[in-house]
C-alpha positions as MATLAB code, in Angstrom:
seq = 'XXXXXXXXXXXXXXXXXXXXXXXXXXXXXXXXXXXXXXXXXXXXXXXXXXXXXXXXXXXXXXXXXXXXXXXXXXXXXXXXXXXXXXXXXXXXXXXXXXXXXXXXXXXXXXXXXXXXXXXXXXXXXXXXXXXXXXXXXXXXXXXXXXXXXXXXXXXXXXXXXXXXXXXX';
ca = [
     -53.342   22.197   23.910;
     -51.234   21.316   20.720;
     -52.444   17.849   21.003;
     -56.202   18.433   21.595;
     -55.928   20.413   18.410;
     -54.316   17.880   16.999;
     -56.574   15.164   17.756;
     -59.892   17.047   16.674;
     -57.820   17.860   13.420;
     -57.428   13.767   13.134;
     -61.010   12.734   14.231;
     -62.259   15.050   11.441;
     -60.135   13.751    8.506;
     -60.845   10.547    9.512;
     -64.428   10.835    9.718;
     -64.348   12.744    6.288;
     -62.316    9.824    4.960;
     -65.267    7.295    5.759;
     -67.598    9.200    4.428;
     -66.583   10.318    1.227;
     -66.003    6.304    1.091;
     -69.262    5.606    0.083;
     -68.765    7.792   -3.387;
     -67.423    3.845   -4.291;
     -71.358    2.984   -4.055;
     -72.451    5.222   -7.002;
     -69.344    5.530   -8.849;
     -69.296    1.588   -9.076;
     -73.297    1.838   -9.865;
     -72.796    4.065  -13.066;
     -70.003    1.922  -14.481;
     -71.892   -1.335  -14.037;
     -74.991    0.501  -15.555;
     -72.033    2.458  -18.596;
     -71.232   -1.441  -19.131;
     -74.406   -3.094  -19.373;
     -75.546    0.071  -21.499;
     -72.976   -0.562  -23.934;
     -72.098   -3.957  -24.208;
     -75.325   -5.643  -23.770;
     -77.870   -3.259  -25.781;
     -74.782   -1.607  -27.791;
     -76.177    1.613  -26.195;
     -73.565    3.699  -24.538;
     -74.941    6.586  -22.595;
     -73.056   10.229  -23.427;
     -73.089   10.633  -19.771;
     -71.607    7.457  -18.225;
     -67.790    8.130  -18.683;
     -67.896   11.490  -17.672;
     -69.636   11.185  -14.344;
     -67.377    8.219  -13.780;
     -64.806   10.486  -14.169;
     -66.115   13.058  -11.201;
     -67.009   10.819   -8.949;
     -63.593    9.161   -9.359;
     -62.061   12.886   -8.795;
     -64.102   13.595   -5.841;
     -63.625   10.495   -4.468;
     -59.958   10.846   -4.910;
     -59.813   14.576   -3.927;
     -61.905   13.899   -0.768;
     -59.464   11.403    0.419;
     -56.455   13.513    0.772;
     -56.592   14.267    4.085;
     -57.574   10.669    5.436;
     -54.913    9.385    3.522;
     -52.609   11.537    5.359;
     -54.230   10.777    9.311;
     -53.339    7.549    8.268;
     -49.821    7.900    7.413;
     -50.916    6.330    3.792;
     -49.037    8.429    1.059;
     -45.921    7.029   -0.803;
     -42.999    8.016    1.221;
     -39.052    7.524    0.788;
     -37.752    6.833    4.179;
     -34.661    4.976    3.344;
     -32.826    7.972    4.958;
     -35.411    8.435    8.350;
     -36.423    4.723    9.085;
     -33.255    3.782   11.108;
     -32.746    7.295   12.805;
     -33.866    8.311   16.209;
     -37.312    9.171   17.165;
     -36.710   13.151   17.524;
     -34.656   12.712   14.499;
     -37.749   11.349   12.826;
     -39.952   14.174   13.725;
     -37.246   16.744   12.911;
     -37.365   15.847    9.847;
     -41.115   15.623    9.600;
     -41.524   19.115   10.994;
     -38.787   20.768    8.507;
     -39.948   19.236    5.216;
     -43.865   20.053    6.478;
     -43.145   23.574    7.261;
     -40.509   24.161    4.245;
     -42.301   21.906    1.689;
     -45.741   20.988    2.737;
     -47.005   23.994    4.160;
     -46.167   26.693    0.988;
     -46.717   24.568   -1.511;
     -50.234   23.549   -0.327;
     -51.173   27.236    1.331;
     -50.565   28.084   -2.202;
     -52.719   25.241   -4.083;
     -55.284   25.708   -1.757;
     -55.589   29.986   -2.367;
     -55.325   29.066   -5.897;
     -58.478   26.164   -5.977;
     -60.412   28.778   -3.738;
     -60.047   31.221   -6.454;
     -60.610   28.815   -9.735;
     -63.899   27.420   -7.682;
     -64.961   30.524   -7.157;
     -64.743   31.870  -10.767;
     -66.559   28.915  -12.000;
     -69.043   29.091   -9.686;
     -69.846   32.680  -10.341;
     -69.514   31.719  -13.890;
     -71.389   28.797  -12.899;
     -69.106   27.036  -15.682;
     -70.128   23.818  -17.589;
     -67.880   21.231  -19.074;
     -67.365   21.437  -22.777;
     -68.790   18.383  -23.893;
     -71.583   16.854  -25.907;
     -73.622   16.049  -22.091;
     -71.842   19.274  -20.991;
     -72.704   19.327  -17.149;
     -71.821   21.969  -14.740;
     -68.436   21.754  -13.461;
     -68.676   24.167  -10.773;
     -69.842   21.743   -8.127;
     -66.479   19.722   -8.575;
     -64.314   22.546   -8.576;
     -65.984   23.559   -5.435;
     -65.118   19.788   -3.912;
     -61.645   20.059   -4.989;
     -61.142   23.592   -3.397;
     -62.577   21.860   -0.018;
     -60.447   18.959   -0.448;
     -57.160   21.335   -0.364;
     -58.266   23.076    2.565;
     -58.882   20.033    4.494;
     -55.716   18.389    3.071;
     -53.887   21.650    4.424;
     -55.744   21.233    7.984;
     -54.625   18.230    8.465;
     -50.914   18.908    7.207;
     -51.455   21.457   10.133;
     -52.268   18.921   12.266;
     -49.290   17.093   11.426;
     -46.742   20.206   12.208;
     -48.553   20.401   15.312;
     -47.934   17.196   16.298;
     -44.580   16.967   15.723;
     -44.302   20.334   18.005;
     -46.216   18.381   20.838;
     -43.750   15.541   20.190;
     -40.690   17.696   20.639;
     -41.695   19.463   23.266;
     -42.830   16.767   25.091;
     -39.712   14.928   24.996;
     -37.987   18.058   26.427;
     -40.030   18.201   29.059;
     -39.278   14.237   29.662;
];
């Protein structure tokens, strides 16, 4: 049961990962157009850096959660990498349950409630182009919760893990 959870948890953050992907296609688009703009007519846009700057965000934000399905954040495992394999996911549970899990329950029930307030608000950034900002701090709110899913998943397999091996 744990590990069909588990595995839907996966398929979805991996799925999510490819597709938010493709935010490389327009991001790279407006900064080939920003440089062109700029160096070749001397005609920057007011625009270009800014939007670079969301997409990069989203695109960033978005890929939390594939990042972790594939076991691609920066890790220090000097300590774990020559212990046993229960050791291993011991240690994975404890630190996801003590660390992981409050600290992004929390981030996530905080983005919910700053993406909501700038939606209602429907809040716009305070520049010269000044576009609404609501949209992003909706993505980023979304990107928490799925980021905290699939720490879920994580805890859940390591639960599977242990109790499979007791059962072995």
């Amino acid at each position: 049961m744990l590990g069909k959870i588990s595995s839907r948890i996966d398929a979805f953050s991996r799925k999510e990962g490819e597709w938010s992907a493709l935010l490389i296609l327009p991001l790279t688009i407006v900064v080939i157009y920003e440089v062109i703009m700029r160096y070749a007519f001397d005609a920057p846009t007011i625009w270009g850096f800014e939007l670079t700057t969301f997409l990069y965000g989203v695109h960033f934000m978005l890929g939390l959660a594939y990042t972790d399905v594939t076991d691609g954040h920066v890790k220090v495992d000097i300590f774990t990498a020559r212990a046993r394999t229960r050791t291993q996911v011991i240690i994975v549970l404890l630190t996801n349950l003590i660390i992981f899990l409050p600290v992004f329950t929390c981030l996530t029930i905080w983005a919910w409630k700053f993406a909501i307030t700038s939606t209602l608000q429907l809040e716009l950034n305070s520049t010269s182009w000044s576009p609404a900002i609501w949209p992003v701090k909706l993505i980023m709110a979304v990107s928490f919760s799925f980021l905290l899913i699939q720490g879920i998943s994580t805890i859940l397999k390591a639960i599977h893990t242990l109790s499979s091996a007791k059962k072995a």
